[in-house]
DOTI-757716 format. One record per residue: residue in one letter; y, z, x of N, C-alpha, C in turn. Coordinates in pm, whole numbers, plus 50000, padded with zeros to 5 digits. Last residue first. Layout:
<atoms>
AYZXYZXYZX/...
</atoms>
This chain:
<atoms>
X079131546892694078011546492788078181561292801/X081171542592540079581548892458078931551492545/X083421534592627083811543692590082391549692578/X082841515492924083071515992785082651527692755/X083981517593256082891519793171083311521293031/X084961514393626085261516093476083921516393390/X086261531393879085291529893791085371528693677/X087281528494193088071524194014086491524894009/X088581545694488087531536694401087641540294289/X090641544294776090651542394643089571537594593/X091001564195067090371552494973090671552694845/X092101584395192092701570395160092601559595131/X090051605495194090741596395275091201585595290/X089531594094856089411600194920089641594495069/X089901592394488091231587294628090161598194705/X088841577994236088571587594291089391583794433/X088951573193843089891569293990089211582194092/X087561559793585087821570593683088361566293798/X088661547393207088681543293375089181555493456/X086671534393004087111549193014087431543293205/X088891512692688087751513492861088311527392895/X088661506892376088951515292458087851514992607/X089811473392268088681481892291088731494092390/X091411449792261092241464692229091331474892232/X091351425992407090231430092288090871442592231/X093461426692622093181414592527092321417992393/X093651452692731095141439792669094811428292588/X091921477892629092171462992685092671455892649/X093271510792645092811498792569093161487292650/X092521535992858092931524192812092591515592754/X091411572692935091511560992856092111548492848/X090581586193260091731582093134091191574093087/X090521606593547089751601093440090671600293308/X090671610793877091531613993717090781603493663/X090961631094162090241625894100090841622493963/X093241632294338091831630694434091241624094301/X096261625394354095331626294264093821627094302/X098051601994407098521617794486097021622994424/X097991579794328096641581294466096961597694484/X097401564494070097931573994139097541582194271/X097321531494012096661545693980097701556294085/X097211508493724098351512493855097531522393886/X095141473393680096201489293692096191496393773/X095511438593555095561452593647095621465293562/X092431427393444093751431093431094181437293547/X089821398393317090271409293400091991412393407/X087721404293012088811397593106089171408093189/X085031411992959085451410093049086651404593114/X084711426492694085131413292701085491403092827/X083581450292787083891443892678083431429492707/X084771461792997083481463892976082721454492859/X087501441993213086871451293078085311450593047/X087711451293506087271438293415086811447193340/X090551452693749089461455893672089201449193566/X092121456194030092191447593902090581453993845/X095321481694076094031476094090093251465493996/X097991492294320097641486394186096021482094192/X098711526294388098501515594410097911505094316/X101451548594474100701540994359100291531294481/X102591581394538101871570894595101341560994523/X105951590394410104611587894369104211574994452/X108341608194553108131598394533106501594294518/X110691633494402109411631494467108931617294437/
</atoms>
């Protein structure tokens, strides 16, 4: 089975640098953790796919 990805850039809550990432579009909704490549601070990032949209929400771990 072949996974729909698409890539996205986002800016840490932090420190603002910006990165990519990958998400999974098979997925209507998914919520995960990542540390930021540069500060190592945990960002909470939601993905929501609807008719073939993609929207990234990110937010530090306290908010």
């Amino acid at each position: 089975m072949r996974l729909h990805t698409s890539t996205h850039s986002i800016d840490c809550p932090y420190c603002g640098e910006a990165f990519d990432i990958i998400i999974d579009e098979s997925e209507p909704w998914q919520e995960y953790i990542e540390d930021c490549w540069v500060c190592c601070r945990p960002i909470v990032i939601g993905a929501a796919v609807e008719d073939g949209e993609v929207r990234v929400m990110v937010r530090s771990e306290n908010e």
